[in-house]
C-alpha positions in Angstrom: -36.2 48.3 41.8 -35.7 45.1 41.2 -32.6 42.7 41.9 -32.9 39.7 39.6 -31.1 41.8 36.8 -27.5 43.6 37.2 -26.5 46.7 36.6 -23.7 47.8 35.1 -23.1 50.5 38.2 -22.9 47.7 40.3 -19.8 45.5 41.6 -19.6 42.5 40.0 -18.5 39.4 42.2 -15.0 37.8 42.2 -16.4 34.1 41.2 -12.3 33.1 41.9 -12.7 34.1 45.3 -15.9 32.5 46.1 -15.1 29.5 44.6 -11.6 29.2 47.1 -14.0 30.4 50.0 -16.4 27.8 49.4 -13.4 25.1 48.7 -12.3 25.9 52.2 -15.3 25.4 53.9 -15.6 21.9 51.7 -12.1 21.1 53.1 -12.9 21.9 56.6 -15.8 19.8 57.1 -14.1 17.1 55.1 -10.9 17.0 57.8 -13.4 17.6 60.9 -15.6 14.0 59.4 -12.1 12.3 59.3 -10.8 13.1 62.5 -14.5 11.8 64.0 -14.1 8.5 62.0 -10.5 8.2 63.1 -11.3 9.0 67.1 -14.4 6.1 66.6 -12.6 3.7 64.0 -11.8 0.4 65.4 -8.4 -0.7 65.1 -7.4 -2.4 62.1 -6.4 -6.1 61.7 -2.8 -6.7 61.8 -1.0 -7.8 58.7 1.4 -9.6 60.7 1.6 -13.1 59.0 0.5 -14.9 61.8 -2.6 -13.1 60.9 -3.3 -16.3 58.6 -3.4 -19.5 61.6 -4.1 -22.5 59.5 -5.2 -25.5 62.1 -2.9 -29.0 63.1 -4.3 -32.3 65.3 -1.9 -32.3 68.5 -0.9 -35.4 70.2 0.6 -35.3 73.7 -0.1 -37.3 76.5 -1.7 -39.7 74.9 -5.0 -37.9 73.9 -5.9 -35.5 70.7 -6.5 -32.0 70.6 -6.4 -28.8 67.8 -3.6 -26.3 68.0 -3.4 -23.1 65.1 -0.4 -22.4 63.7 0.8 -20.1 66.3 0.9 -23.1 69.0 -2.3 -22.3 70.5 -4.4 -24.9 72.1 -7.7 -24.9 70.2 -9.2 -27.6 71.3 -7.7 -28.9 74.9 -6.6 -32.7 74.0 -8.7 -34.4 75.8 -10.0 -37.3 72.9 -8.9 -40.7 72.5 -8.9 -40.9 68.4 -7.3 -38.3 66.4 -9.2 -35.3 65.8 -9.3 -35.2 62.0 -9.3 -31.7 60.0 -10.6 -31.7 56.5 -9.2 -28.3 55.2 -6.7 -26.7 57.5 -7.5 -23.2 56.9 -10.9 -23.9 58.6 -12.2 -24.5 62.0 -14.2 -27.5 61.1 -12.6 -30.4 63.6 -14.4 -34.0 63.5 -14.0 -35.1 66.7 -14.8 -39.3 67.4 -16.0 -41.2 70.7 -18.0 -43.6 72.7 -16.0 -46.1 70.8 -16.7 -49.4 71.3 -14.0 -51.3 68.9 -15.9 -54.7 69.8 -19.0 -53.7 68.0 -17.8 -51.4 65.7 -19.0 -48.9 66.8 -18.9 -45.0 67.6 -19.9 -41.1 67.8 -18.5 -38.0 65.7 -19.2 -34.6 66.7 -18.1 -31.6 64.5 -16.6 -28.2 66.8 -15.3 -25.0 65.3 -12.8 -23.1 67.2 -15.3 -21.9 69.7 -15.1 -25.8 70.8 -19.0 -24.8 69.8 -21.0 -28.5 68.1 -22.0 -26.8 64.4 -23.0 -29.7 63.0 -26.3 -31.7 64.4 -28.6 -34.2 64.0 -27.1 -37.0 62.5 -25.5 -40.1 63.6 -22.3 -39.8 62.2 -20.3 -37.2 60.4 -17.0 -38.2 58.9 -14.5 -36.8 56.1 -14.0 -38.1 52.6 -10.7 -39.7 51.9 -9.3 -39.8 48.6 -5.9 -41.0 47.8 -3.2 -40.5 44.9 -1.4 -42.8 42.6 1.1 -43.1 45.5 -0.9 -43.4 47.8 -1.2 -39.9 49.4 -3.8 -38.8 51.1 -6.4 -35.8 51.1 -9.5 -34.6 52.3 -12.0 -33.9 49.6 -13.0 -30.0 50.2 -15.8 -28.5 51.4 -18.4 -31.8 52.3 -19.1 -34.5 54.7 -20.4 -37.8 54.6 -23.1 -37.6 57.0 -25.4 -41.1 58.2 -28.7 -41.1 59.7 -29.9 -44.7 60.5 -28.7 -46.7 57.8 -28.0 -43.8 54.8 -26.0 -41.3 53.8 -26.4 -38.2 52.0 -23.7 -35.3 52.2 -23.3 -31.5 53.8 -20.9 -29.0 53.8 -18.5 -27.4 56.1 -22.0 -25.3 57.6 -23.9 -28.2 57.9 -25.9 -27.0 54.6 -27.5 -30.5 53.2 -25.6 -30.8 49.6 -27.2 -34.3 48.8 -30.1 -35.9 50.6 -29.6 -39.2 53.1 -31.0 -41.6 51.3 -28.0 -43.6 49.6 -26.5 -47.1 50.6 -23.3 -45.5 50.6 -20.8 -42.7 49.7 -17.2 -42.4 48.7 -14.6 -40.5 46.3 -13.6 -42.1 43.7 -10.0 -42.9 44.2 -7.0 -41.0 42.3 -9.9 -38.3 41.1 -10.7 -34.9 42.7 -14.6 -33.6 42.9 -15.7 -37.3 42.4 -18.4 -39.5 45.0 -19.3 -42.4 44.0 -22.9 -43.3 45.0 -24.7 -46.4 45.9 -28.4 -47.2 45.7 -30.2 -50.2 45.1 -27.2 -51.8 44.5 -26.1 -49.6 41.7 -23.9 -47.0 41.3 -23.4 -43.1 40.2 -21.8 -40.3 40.5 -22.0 -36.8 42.4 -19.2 -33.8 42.6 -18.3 -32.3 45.7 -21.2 -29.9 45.5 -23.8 -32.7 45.3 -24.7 -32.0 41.6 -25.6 -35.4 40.2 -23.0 -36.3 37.2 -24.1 -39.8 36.6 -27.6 -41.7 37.9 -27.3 -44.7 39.9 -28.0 -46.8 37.0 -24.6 -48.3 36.4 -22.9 -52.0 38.0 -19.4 -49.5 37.7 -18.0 -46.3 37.5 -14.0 -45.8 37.0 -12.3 -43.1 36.9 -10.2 -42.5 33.3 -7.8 -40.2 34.6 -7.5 -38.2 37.7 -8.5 -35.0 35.9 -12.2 -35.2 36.6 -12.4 -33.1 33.5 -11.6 -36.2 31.3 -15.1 -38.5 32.4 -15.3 -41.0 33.3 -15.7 -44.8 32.4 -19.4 -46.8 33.6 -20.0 -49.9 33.3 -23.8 -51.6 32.6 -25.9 -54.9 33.6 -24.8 -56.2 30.2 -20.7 -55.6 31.3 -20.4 -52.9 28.5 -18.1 -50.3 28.6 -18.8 -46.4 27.9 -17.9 -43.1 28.7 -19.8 -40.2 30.0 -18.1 -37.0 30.6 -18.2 -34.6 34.1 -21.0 -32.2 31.6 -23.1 -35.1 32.4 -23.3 -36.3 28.8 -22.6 -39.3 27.2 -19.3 -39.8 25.3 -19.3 -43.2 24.3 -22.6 -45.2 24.9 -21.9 -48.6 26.9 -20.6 -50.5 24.2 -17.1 -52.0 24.7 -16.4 -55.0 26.5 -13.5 -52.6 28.2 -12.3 -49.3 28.4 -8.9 -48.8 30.0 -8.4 -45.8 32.4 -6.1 -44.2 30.0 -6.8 -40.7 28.1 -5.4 -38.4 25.8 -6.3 -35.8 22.7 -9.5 -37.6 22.7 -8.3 -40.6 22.5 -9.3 -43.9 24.1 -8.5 -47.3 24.7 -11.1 -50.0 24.0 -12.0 -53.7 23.5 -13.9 -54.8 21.1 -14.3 -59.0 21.5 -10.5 -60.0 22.6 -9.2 -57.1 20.6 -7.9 -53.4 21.8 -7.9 -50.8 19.6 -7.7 -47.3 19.8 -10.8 -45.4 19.4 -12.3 -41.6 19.4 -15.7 -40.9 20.4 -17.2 -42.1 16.9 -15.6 -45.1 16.1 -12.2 -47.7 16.5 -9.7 -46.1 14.4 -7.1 -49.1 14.5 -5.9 -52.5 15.9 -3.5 -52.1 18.8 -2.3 -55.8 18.1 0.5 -57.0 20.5 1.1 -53.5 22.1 -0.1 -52.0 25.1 -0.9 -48.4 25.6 0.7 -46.6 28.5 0.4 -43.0 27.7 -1.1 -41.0 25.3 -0.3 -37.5 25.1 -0.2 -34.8 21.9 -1.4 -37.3 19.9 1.3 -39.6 20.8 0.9 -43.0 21.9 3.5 -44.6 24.3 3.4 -48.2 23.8 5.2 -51.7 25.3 5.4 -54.9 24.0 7.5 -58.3 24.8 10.9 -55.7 22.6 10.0 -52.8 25.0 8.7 -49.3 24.9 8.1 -47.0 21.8 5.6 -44.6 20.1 3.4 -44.8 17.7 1.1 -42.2 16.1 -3.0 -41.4 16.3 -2.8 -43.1 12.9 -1.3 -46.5 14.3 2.3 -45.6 12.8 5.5 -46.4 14.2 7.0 -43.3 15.4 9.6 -44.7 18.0 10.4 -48.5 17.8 10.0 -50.5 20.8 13.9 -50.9 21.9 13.8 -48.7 25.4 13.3 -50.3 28.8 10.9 -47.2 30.0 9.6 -44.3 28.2 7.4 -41.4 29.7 6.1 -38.0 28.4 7.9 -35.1 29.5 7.3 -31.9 27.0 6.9 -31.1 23.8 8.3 -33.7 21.1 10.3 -34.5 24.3 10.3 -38.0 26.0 11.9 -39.4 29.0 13.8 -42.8 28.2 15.3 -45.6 29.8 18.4 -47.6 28.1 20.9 -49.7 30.0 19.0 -49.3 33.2 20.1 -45.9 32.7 17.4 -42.5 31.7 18.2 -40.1 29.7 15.9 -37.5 27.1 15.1 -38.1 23.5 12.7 -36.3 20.9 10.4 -37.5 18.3 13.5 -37.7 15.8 15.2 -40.6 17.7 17.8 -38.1 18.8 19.4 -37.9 22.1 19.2 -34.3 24.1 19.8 -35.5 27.3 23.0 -38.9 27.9 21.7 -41.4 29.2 23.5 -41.4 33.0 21.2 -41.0 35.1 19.5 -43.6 37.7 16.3 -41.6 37.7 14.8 -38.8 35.8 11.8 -36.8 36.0 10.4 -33.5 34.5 8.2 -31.6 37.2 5.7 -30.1 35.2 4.4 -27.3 37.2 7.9 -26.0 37.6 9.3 -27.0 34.2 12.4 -28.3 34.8 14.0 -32.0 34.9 15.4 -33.4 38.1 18.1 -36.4 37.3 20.0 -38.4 40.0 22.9 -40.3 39.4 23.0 -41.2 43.1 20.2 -40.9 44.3 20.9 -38.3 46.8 22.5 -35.4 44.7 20.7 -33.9 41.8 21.3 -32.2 38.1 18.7 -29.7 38.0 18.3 -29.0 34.4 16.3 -26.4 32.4 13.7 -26.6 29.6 17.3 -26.4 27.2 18.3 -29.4 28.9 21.3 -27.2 30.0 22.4 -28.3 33.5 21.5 -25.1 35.7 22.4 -26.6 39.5 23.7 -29.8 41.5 22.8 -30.4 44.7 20.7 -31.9 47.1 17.1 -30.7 45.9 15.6 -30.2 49.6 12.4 -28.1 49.2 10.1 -27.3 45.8 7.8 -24.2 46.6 5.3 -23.7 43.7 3.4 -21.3 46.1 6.3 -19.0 46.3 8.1 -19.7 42.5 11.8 -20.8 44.5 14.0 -24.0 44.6 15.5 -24.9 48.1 19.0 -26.4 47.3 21.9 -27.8 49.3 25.6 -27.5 47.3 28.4 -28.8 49.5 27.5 -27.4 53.2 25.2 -24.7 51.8 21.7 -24.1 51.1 21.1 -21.9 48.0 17.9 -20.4 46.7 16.4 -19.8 43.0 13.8 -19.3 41.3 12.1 -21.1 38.1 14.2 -19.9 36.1 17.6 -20.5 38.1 18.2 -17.6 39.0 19.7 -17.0 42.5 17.6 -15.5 45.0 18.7 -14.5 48.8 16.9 -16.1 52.0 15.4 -12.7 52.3 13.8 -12.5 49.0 12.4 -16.4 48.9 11.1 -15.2 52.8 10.4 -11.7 53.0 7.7 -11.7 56.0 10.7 -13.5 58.4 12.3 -12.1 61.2 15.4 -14.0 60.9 17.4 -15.4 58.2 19.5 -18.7 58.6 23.5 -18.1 58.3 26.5 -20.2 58.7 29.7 -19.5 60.0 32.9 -21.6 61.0 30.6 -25.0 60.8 28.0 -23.6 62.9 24.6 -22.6 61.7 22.5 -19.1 63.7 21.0 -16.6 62.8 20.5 -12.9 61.6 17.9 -10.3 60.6 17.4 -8.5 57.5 20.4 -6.2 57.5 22.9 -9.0 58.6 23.3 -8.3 62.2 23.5 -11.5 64.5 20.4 -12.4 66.1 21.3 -16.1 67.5 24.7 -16.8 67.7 26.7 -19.8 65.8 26.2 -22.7 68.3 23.7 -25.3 66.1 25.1 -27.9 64.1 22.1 -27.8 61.6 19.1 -25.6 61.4 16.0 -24.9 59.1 14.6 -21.3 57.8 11.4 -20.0 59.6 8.2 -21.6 58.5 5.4 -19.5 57.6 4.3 -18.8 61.5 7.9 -17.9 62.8 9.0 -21.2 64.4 12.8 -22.1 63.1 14.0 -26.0 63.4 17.3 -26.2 65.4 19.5 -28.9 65.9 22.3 -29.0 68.7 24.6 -32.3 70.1 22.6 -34.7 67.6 18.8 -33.5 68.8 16.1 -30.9 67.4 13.9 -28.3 69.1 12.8 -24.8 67.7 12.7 -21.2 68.4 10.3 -18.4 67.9 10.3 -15.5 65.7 12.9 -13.6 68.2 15.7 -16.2 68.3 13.7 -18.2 71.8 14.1 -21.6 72.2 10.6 -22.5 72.6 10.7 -26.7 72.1 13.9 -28.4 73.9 16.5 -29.6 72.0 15.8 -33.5 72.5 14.0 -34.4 69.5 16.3 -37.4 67.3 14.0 -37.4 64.5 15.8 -39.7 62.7 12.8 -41.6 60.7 11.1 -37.8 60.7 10.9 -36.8 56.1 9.7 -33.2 57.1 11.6 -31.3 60.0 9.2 -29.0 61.2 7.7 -28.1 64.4 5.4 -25.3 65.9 6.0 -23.9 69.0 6.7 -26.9 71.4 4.9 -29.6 68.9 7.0 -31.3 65.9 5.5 -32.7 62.5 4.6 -36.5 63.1 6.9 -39.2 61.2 3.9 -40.0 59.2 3.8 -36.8 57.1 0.4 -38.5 55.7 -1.5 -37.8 58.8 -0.6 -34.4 59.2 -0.4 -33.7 62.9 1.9 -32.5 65.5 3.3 -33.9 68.9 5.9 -32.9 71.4 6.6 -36.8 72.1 10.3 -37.8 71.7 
């Protein structure tokens, strides 16, 4: 008889049940495969912040070496020139010798943390130096400047070739990010940091207009004309100013035609600047000086603001910063004043919005976007990073955020072990639930840094402890001339915060 059909004297199957029999089963082998994985799994990274070592030049004992950020030596210092870094969360370390300071010349090697060469066959590998408005300095990411006989071409942190060897020279363009300036046959273009050519070498010379790259930049011809050609590679304004000042705004520009400047767009001149020169232009404003002083005129050449202040600068909005009486203060597009005019110096950080103003120079009205004054203090640390103002008031640092808003040590620096805390004069320290960790015997101290090391100051000198309350660096730093207090493990920040290294000299 047969069994593909059923019948109705048969039992019919309790699809519940073997669906929960068959689920068990699917469970079983599911927990058995995890328990192998778990048995054979290697063990997972720690999430301890340390986790994340950025790198530091050392100094001590007269030569140059690598630490990480947990005070390890990465490099032994063993070199007589500083061991430059070019991005500090990577193990890329230029390393310089055979100098011979007579003829000029010398050696680089590039190591990673293995202390292994990673980057061969060239005579010279070096880092790009750029530099701000005032004069600080970076590394531009993510290339080198390598040489090989008497030309340079770049490479990138692998030693991948980015731009062939076969230029006169190579160097940023100063004040402007993802900018190389090229030389070749005596002329001059342009590159970004990838190597992508932005200009030929066809121009006598390239300035930047701004330092956003994003803005172009200004070239000059044989013929001394003046043009613009933007980072897209195309041309703005064909060459045909006899200048172009390195000032940009709404689309703005300012030219020369002949011995007149003018303000121009892309197209055409739009008017005569006469007797005033630009300074700023920004939301279609135009902050302007002349032998009366600064004021604002329109896109359309109109008087906006007459030229009676000593200084004027863009802060937000219709907002400007002023300067009357050698004293600063905030006015608007109406003429009216929003903030008195007390202060000996006043600036609006951007990134954070808010307005710093000193009346001492020391202590600081920190105002908000309502020009509504929010704190006074000593302004002692800006983290944009972490969204929180560091602020001394009287004998006591305070914390806040963007919006003013006070915030506790614990929620500015959650990942620390310890938390600064005064009592009766004396600075320690505790943990997260308040309990004493290091008792009350500093005269001044820091928070932890990012890799657990603490700044401690006791009869008039500095060391450091560790992330459980050790002294790890003595107590006999002065560090008088020192901007930055910080140190990591036995090393201390430099005095030149610039160069960016560490040493355990006194």
């Amino acid at each position: 008889m047969s069994r593909g059909k059923r019948y109705d004297g048969e039992k019919k199957l309790n699809l519940k049940k073997v669906f929960a029999v068959i689920l068990v089963f699917i469970v079983l082998i599911m927990f058995v495969i995890v328990i192998q994985k778990l048995l054979t799994a290697k063990p997972a990274a720690t999430s301890d912040k340390v986790s994340e070592l950025n790198y530091y030049a050392v100094y001590t004992k007269d030569k140059w070496g690598v630490i990480d950020g947990s005070g390890k030596t990465i490099i032994e210092p063993t070199y007589e020139e500083m061991i430059v870094i070019p991005d500090s969360t990577k193990p890329v370390f230029l390393c310089t010798e055979q100098v011979d300071y007579q003829a000029g010349t010398y050696h680089t090697k590039v190591l990673n943390e293995k202390n292994e060469e990673i980057i061969n066959g060239y005579d010279q590998v070096e880092s790009i130096q750029n530099y701000d408005a005032s004069n600080n300095m970076w590394y531009e990411k993510n290339v080198l400047r390598v040489k090989k006989g008497d030309k340079y071409g770049l490479v990138d942190f692998t030693g991948k070739t980015l731009l062939a060897y076969e230029y006169d020279f190579i160097e940023a363009l100063k004040g402007t990010s993802n900018s190389l300036l090229t030389q070749k046959d005596g002329k001059y273009g342009l590159v970004d940091n990838t190597g992508k050519v932005i200009i030929p070498n066809e121009y006598k010379q390239i300035l930047a207009i701004s330092d956003k790259y994003e803005n172009g930049y200004i070239v000059v011809n044989d013929e001394n004309k003046y043009g613009i050609i933007g980072y897209n590679t195309k041309t703005v304004i064909e060459p045909r100013y006899d200048e172009i000042k390195p000032i940009y705004g709404n689309n703005l520009y300012v030219v020369k035609e002949g011995d007149t400047w003018k303000i121009a767009n892309a197209e055409n001149p739009l008017f005569d600047l006469g007797q005033n020169e630009v300074q700023e232009i920004n939301s279609g404003n135009i902050i302007i000086s002349n032998t009366d002083g600064y004021g604002i005129i329109n896109s359309s050449g109109e008087e906006v603001i007459p030229a009676t202040y000593q200084d004027l600068s863009y802060a937000f909005g219709e907002y400007y910063i002023a300067k009357k009486d050698d004293k600063y203060g905030i006015i608007n597009l109406k003429k009216e004043t929003k903030v008195d005019f007390t202060y000996t110096s006043l600036v609006y950080r951007k990134d954070e919005d808010f307005l710093e103003g000193s009346k001492d120079d020391i202590t600081s009205d920190l105002l908000n976007h309502d020009f509504e004054i929010k704190v006074t203090g000593i302004l002692s640390e800006v983290n944009t990073e972490r969204g929180y103002l560091k602020v001394r008031v009287g004998d006591e640092y305070q914390y806040y955020n963007f919006k003013f808003e006070p915030k506790q040590s614990t929620e500015v620096y959650p990942e620390n072990t310890l938390f600064l805390s005064k009592k009766d004069g004396k600075y320690g320290y505790v943990d997260k639930n308040g309990v004493v960790v290091v008792n009350y015997i500093y005269e001044d101290a820091m928070e932890q840094n990012k890799y657990g090391f603490a700044a401690v100051k006791k009869d008039g000198k500095w060391g450091a402890i560790d992330k459980e309350g050790k002294e790890v660096a003595p107590l006999t730093h002065s560090m008088e001339n020192n901007l930055i207090i910080d140190f990591i493990g036995k090393y201390h920040l430099a005095e030149d915060i610039n160069a960016n290294y560490y040493t355990d000299a006194e």
